[in-house]
LUMDO-361544 format. One record per residue: x, y, z of N, C-alpha, C in turn. Coordinates in steps of 0.05 Angstrom, whole numbers, padded with zeros to 5 digits, always signed. Layout:
<batis>
XYZXYZXYZ ...
</batis>
This chain:
<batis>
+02154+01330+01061+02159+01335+01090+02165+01364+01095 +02177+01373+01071+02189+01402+01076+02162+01431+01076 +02149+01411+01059+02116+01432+01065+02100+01423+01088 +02097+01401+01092+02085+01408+01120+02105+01417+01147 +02136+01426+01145+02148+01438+01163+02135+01465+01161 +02138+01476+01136+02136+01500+01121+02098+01511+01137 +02089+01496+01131+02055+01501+01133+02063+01508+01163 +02070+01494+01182+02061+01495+01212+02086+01516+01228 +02106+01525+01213+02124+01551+01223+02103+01572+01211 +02085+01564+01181+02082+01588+01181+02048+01596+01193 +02035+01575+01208+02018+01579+01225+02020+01594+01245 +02051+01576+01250+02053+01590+01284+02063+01615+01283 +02076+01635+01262+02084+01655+01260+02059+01674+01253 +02037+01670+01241+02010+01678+01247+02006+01685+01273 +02005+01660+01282+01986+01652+01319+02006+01675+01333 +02030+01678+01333+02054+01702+01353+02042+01721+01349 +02036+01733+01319+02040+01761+01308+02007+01766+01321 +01977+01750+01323+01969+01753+01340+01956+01754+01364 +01979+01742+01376+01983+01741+01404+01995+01780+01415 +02017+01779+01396+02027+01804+01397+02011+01827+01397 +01993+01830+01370+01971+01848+01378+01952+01844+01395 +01934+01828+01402+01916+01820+01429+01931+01838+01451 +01959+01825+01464+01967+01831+01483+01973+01861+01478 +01987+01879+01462+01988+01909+01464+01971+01926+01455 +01947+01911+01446+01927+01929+01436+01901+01926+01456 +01891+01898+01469+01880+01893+01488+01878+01875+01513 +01903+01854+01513+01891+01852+01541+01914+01875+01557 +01937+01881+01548+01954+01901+01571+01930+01926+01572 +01921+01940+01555+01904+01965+01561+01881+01954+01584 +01874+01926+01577+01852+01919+01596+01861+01913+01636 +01881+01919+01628+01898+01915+01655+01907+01937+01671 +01910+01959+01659+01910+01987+01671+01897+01992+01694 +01889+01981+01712+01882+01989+01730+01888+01977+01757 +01891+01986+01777+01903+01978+01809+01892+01952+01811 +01914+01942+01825+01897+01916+01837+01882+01910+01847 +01861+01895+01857+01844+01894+01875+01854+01888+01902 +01887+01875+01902+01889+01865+01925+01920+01887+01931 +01925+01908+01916+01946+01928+01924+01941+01937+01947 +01965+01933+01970+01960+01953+01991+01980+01975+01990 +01978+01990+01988+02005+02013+01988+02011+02026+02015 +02039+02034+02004+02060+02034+02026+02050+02062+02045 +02056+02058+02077+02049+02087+02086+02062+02110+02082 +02052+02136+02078+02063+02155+02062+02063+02176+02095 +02085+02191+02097+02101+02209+02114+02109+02233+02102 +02088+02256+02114+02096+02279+02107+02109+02297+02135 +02126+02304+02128+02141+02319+02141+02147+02351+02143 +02143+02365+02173+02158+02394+02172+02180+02405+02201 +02203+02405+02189+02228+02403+02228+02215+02430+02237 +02197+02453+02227+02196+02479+02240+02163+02478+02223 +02146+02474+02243+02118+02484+02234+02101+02501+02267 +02077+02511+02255+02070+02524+02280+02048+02505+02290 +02022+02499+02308+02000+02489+02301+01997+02495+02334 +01967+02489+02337+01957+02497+02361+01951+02460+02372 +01965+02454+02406+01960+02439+02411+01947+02434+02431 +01923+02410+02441+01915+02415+02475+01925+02391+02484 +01933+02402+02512+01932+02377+02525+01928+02382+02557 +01930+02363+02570+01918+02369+02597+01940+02365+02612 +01955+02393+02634+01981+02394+02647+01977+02375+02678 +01997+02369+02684+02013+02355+02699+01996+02358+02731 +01976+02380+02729+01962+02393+02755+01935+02390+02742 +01927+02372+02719+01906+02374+02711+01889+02402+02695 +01908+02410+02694+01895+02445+02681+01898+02435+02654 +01869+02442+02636+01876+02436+02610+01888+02476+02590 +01902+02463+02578+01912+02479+02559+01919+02473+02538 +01912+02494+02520+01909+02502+02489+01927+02519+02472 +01948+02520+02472+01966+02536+02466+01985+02534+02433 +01982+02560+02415+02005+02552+02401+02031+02544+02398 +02038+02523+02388+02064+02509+02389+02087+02510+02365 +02106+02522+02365+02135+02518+02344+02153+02491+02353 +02157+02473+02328+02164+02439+02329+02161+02430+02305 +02175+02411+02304+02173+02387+02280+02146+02381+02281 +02129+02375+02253+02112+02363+02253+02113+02344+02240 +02104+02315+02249+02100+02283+02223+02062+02277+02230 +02063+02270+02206+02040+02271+02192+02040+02245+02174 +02024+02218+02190+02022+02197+02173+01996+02189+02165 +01998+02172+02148+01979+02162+02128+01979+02131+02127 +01963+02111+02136+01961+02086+02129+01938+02083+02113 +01932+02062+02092+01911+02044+02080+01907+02027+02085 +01881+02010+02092+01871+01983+02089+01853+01983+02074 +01863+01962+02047+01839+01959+02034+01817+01938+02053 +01794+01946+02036+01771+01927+02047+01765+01914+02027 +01778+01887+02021+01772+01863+01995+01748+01858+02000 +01733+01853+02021+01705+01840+02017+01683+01853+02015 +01683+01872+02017+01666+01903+02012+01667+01909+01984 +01698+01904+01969+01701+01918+01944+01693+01894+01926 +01698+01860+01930+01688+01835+01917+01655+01840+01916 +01643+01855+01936+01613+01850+01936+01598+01874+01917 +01621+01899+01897+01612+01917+01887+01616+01911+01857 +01623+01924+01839+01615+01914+01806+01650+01908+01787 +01664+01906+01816+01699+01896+01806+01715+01916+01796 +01702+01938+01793+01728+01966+01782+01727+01988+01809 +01718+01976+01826+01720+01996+01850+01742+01987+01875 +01758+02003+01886+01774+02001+01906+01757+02010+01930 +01755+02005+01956+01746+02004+01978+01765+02010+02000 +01780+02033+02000+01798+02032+02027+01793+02040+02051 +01804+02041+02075+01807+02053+02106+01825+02073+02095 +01814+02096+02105+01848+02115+02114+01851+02111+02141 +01875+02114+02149+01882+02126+02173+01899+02151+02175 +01893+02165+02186+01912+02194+02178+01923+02203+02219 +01943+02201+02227+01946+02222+02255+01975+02228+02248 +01974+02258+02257+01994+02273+02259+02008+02283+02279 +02023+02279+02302+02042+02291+02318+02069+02299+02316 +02077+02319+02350+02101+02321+02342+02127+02314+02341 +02145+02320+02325+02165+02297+02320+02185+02302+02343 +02186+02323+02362+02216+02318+02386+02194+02297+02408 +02164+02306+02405+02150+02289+02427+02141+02270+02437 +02131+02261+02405+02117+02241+02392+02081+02248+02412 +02077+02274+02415+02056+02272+02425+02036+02277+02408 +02008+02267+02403+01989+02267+02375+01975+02293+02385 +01970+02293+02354+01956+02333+02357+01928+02329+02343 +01924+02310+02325+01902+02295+02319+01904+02272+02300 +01867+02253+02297+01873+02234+02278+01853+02242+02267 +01846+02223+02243+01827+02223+02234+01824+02193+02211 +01796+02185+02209+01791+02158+02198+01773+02160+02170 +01777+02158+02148+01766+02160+02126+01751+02127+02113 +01732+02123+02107+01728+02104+02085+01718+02119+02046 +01738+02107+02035+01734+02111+02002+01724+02097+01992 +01716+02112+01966+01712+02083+01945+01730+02108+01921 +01748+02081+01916+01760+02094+01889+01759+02076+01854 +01758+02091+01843+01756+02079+01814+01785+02071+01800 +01778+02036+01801+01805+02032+01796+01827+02038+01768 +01809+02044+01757+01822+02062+01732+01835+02092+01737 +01811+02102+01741+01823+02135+01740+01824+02143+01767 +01825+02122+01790+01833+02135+01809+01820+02147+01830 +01800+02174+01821+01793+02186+01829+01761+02168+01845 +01744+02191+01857+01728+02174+01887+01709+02173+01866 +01691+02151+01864+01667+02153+01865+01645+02152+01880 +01620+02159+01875+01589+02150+01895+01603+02127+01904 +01595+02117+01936+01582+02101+01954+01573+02108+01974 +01549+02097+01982+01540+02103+02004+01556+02098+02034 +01583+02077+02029+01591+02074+02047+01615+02095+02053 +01609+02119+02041+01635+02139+02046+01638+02147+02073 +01655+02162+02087+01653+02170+02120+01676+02176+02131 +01675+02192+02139+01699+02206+02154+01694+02227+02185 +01713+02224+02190+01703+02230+02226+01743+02237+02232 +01746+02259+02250+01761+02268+02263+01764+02257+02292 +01752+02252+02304+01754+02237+02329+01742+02216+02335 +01745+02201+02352+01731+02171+02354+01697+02171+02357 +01690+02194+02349+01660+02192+02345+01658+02173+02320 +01639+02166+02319+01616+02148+02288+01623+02166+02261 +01638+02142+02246+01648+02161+02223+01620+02171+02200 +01624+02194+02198+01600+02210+02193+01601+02209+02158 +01580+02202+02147+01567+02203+02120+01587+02235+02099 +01607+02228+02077+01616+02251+02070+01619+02231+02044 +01617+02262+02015+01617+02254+01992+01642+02262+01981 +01656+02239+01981+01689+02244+01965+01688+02252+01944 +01705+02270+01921+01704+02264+01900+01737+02278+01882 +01742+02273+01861+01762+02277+01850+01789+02261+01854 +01812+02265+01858+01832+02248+01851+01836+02254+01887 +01850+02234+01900+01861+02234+01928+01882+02226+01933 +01887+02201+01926+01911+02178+01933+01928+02176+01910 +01909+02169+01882+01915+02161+01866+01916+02185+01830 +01924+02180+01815+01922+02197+01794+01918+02175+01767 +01902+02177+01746+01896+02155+01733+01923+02143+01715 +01914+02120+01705+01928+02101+01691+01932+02120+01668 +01967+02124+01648+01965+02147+01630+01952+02180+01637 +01963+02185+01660+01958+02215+01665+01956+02232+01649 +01946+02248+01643+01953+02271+01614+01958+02294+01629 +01972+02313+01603+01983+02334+01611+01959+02364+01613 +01940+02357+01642+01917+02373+01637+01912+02374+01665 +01889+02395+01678+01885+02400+01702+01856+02377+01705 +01869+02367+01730+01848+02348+01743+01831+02364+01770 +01812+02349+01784+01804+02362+01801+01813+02340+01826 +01822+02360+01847+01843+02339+01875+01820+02349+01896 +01826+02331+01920+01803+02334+01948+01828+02358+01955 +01803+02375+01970+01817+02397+01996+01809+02376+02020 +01822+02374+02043+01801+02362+02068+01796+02385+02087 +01807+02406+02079+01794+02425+02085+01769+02437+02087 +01767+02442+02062+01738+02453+02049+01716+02429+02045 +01734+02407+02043+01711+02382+02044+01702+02396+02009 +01716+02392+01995+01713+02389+01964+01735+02387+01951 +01726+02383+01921+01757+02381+01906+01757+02403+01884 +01780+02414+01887+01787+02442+01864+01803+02434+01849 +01809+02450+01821+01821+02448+01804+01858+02446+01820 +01867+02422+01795+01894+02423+01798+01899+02419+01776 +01926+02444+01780+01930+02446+01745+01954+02431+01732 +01961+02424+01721+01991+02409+01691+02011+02439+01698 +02035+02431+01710+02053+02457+01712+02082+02450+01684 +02083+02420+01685+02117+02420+01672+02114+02394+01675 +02131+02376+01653+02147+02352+01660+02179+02357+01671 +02172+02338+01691+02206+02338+01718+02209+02316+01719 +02236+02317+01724+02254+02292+01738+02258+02299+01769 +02247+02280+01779+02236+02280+01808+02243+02252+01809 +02269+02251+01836+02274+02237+01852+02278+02201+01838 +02289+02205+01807+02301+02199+01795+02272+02184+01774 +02254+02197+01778+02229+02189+01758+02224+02208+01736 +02216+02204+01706+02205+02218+01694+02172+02232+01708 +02175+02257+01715+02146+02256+01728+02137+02286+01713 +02097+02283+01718+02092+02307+01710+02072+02324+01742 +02084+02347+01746+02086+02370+01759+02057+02376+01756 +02049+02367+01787+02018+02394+01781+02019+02402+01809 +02002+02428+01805+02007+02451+01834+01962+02458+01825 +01963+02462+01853+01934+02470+01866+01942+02494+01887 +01928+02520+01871+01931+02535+01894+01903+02541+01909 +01902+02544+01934+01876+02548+01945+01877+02587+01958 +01865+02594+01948+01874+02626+01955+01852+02627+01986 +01867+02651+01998+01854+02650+02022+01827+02652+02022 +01812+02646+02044+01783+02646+02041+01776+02626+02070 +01743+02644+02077+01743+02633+02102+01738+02596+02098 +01735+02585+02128+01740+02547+02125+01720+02548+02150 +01703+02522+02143+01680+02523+02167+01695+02511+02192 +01689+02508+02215+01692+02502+02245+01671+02494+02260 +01669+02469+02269+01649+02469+02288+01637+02492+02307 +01619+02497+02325+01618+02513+02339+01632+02516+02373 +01635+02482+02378+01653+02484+02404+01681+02479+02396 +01696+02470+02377+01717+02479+02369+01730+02511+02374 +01718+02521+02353+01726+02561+02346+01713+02569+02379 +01698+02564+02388+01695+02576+02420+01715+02565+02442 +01724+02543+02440+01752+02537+02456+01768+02557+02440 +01782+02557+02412+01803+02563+02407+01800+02599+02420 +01777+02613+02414+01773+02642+02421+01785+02642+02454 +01767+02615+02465+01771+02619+02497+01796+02628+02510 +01815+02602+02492+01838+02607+02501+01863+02635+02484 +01861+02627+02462+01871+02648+02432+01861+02673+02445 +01846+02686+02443+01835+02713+02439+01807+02716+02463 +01813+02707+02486+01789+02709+02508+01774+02730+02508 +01785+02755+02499+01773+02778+02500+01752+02784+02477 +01751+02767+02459+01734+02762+02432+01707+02744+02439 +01684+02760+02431+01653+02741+02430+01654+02723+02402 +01663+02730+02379+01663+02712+02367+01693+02709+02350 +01685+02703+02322+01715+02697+02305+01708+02676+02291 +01726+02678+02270+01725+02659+02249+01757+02646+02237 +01760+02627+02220+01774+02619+02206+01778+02623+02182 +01808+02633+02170+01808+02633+02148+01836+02614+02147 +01835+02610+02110+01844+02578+02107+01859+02585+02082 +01889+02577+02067+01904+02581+02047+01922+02553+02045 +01928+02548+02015+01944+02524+02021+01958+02524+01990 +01978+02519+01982+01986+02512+01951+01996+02481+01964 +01982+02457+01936+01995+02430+01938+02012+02430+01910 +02036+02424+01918+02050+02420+01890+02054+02377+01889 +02045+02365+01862+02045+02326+01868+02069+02337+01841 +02080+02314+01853+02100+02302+01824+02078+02269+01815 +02066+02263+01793+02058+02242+01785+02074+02226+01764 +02082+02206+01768+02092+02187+01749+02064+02178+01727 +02061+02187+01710+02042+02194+01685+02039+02161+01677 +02057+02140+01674+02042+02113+01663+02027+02103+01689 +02033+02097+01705+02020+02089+01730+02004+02111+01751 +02009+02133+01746+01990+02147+01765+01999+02156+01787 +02018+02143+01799+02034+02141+01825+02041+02169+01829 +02033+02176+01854+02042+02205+01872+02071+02206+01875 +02096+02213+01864+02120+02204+01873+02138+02222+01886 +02113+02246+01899+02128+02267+01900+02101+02285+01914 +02108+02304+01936+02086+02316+01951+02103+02338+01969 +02085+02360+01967+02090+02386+01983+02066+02396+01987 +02062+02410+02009+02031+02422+02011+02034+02446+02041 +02033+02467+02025+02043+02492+02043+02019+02500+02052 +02004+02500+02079+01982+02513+02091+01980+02523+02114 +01968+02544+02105+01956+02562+02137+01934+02569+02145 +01937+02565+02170+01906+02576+02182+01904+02590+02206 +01887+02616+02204+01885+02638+02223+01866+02636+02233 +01857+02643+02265+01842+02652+02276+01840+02670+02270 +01811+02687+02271+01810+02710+02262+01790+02717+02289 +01791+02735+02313+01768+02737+02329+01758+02769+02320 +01742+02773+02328+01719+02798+02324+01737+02822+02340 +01749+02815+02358+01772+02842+02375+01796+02824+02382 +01819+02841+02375+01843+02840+02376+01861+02824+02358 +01875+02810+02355+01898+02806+02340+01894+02773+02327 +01889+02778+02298+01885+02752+02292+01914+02738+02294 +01906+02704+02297+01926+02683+02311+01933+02664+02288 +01962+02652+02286+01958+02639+02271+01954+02609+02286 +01939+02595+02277+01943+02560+02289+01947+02541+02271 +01960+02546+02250+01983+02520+02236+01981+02535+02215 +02018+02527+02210+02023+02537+02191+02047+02521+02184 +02059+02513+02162+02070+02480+02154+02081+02487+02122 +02107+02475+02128+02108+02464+02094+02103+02434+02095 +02100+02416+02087+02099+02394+02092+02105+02380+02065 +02128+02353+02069+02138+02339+02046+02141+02315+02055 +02141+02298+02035+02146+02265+02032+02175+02264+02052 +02175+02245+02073+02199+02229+02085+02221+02220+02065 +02240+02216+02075+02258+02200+02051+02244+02172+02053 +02247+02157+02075+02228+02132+02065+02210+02126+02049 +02186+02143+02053+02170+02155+02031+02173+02153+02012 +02188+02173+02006+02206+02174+01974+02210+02153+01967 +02236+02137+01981+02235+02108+01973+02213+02079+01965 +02200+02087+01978+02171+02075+01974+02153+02069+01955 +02153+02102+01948+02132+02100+01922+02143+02096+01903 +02175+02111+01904+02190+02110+01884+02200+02081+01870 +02201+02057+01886+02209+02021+01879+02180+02019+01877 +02154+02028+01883+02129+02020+01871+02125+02029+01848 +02128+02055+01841+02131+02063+01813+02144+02048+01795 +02169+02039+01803+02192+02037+01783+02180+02001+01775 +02164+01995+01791+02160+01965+01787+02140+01962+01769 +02127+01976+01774+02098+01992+01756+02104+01994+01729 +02123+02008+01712+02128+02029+01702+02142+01993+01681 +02156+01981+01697+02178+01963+01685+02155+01937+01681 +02137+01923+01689+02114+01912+01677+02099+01919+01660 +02089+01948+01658+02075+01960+01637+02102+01960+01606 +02117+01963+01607+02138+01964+01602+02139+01941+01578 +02141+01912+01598+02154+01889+01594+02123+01879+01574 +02106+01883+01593+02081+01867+01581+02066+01883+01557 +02073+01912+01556+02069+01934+01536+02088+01938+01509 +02107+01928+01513+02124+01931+01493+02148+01911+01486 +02161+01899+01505+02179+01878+01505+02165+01846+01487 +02152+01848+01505+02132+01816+01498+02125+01811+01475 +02109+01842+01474+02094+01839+01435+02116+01848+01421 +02135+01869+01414+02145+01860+01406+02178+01835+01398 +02181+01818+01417+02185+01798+01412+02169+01783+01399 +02146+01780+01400+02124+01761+01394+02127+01766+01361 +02126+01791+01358+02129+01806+01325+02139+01794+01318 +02171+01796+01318+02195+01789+01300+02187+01756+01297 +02187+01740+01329+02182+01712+01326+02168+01710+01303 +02140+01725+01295+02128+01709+01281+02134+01718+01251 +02154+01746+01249+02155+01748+01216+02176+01726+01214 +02196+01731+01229+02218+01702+01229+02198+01674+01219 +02179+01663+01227+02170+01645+01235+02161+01648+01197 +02145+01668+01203+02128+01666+01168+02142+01664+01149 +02165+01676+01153+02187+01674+01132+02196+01641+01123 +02210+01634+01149+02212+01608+01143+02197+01583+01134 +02170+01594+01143+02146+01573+01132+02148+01575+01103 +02141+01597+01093+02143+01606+01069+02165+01598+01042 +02197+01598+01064+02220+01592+01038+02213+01560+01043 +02206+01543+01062+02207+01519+01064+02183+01513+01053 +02166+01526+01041+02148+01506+01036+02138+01515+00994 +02154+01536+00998+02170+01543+00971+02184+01535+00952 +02204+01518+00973+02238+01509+00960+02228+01486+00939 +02247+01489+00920+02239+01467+00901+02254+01436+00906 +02238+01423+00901+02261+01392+00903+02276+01381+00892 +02295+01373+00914+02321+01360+00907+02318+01346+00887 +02342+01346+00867+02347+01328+00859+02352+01293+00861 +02342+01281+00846+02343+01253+00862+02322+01250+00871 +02307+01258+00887+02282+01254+00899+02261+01236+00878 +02248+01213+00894+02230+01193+00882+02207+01211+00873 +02196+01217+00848+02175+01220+00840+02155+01190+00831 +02129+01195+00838+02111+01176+00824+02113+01176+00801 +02111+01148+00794+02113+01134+00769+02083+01153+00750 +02081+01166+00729+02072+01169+00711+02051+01144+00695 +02027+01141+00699+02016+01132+00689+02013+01132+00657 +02021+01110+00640+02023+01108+00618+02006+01087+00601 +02004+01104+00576+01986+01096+00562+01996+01066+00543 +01981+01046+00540+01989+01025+00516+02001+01033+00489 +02023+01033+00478+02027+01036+00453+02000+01023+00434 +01990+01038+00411+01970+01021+00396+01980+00990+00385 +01967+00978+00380+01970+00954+00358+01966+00951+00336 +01986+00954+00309+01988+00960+00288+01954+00937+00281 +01955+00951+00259+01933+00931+00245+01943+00924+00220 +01937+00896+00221+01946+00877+00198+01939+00889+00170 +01950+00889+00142+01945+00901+00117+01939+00893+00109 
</batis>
């Protein structure tokens, strides 16, 4: 009885040990990636003293265009699109942005704008679809090719420069690995993008209002454009847990005095903070639990397990114990002399 206890602890201390490897060597690695059904929280960047140029139309109907000093908030919603992203090859994310920015004593909007992505649910960053598009005003969101890291930073970040979107320039530049920090009570790693000045395109009836009103005395003018983004990323999950992004932009007209029309530090809300920061930390404590806790429990269970199969099916028997009778031979039969 004591060996077949022995045989089936020491099966099942097998079957743990690999369960244990499966799960930390492949299915947790096979899981690294966002959900399909994650919606994340809206993200609020904030500045109590920025400059920016606003229009709106006065109280007598006169429209005006004027630079403005004020708080600026600057939000960000997502909707994923599940049925768009179910109908593509399953490692792609499909979101809505929503992005509008106003000011914070007014709450009056200074603009919006509507994005569709496709992001790769691994590393984050955009890939090809034809259904990309983005539009500034309620016109037909217009055909644009995302690319590089945006929302997201990949599963196991490394300590190296990635390439991040400008929505500026409508491309993505290098962003470089600055330091590992403790940010806002996360282990995080520090990357900064600087964008050095340089001119930024403009529609054509855009930059002719802003001259009209900015610099009337100017036939033409242009835009120039500067920005440093500093992200704090939580490196197992990817998670943004941390954002600053200092930018300016000048009118520049052909005569007289170039203008500035926004100029911003801009940072994560405390809500914000709170936000990503309990999404991280939940992140971080799964990968965690299902990465290292589980298997090794699973381990010990099963050397425990082998062990015991092993002395039990080892141990010698008791004394006393019924052995089978020995089959025995006839003594011979003398033969008569």
């Amino acid at each position: 009885m004591k060996r077949i206890i022995g045989t089936t602890l020491f099966g099942l201390g097998i079957l743990s040990l690999l369960l244990a490897i499966a799960l930390a060597w492949v299915v947790v690695p096979s899981q690294r990636k966002v959900p399909l059904d994650l919606v994340p929280p809206d993200v609020v960047v904030e500045d109590t003293s920025a400059s920016f140029v606003q229009a709106k139309v006065l109280p007598d109907g006169t429209p005006q265009v004027a630079v403005q000093s004020a708080g600026l908030r600057s939000a960000t919603g997502i909707k994923p699109d599940f049925a768009t992203a179910a109908q593509l090859d399953g490692d792609t994310l499909i979101w809505n942005v929503y992005h509008a920015t106003s000011r914070s004593d007014t709450n009056e909007m200074i603009n919006r704008s509507e994005s569709r992505v496709a992001l790769d649910r691994v590393s984050g960053a955009a890939v090809p679809w034809d259904g990309q598009c983005h539009t500034e005003t309620t016109a037909p969101c217009a055909p644009i090719s995302f690319a590089g890291q945006l929302y997201l930073f990949p599963f196991g970040t490394e300590k190296r420069a990635y390439q991040y979107w400008d929505s500026t320039l409508g491309k993505a530049l290098p962003i470089g690995y600055q330091a590992e920090e403790r940010f806002n009570g996360l282990a995080t790693y520090r990357f900064q993008q600087q964008v050095p000045e340089q001119p930024a395109e403009m529609d054509a009836e855009t930059l002719d209002g802003l001259l009209g009103f900015l610099a009337p005395e100017a036939a033409t003018g242009s835009i120039t454009y500067r920005a440093t983004r500093t992200l704090w990323v939580e490196p197992r999950t990817g998670a943004i847990v941390g954002y600053r992004e200092q930018q300016n932009r000048t009118l520049v007209p052909d005569t007289g005095t170039p203008v500035t029309i926004f100029d911003a530090d801009l940072q994560y809300d405390q809500a914000t903070l709170d936000a990503v920061r309990t999404e991280a930390q939940s992140g971080v404590a799964l990968l965690t639990l299902l990465g290292l806790w589980v298997p090794s429990g699973l381990a010990v269970l099963g050397l425990v397990l082998i062990a015991a199969g092993f002395l039990l099916s080892r141990s010698p028997r008791p004394r006393g114990e019924h052995r089978a009778d020995e089959t025995t031979r006839p003594l011979p039969t003398p033969v008569p002399s």
